[in-house]
N, C-alpha and C positions, 0 to 999 in steps of 0.2 A: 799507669796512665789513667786518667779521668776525661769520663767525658765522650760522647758522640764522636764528636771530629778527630777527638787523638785517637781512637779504638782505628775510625776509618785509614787516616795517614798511618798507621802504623801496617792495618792490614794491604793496603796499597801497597806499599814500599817490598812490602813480601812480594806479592802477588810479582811486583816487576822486576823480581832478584830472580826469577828464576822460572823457567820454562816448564808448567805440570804438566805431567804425564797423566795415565789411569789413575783413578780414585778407587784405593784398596776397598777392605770392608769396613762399613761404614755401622758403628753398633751405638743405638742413642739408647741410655736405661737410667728408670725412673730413680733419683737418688733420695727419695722421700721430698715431702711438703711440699715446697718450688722449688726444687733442684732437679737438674738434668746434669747427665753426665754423657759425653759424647767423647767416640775412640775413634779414629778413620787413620789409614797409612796414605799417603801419596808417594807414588815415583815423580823426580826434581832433578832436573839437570839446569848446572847454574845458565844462566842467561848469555853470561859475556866469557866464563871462561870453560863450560861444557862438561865438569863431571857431574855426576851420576850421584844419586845418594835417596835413600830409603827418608821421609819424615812421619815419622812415627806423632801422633797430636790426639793428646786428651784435653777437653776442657769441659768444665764446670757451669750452668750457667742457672742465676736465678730467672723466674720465670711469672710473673703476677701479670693476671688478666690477658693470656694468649703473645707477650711479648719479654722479650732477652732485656730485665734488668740490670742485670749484672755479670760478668764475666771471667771467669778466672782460670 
C-alpha cells in the first residue's frame, strides 16, 4: 500500500475487525541509521464472530526528523 490515507484505511478496517484486549510486551529496538523495529502481542477476539486469538506484530519503520516515513 502507498500513501497516508491507504496506511490509515487499512489500519482502521483492522482496528473494527476485532475487539482488543491487553497489550502484551511491547519491545521498540534501535535497528541502526533510521530504522526502528518494534515487537508487541495483543489478545483479539473477533468482533462479529467471538474467537480468541493471540496477534503476534513486528514492524519496521523508517524514521527522519522525529516522524514514521516508512513502514513495513
Amino acid at each position: 500500500m502507498r500513501g497516508r490515507e491507504a496506511a490509515w484505511d487499512f489500519n482502521v478496517t483492522i482496528l473494527d475487525t476485532f475487539d482488543w484486549a491487553a497489550i502484551g510486551n511491547v519491545e521498540l529496538l534501535d535497528a541502526g541509521a533510521d530504522k526502528l523495529l518494534a515487537h508487541s502481542r495483543y489478545d483479539l477476539r473477533g468482533a462479529t464472530s467471538g474467537p480468541g486469538l493471540e496477534f503476534d506484530y513486528w514492524f519496521v519503520a523508517t524514521v527522519r526528523q522525529g516522524k514514521i516515513v516508512r513502514g513495513q
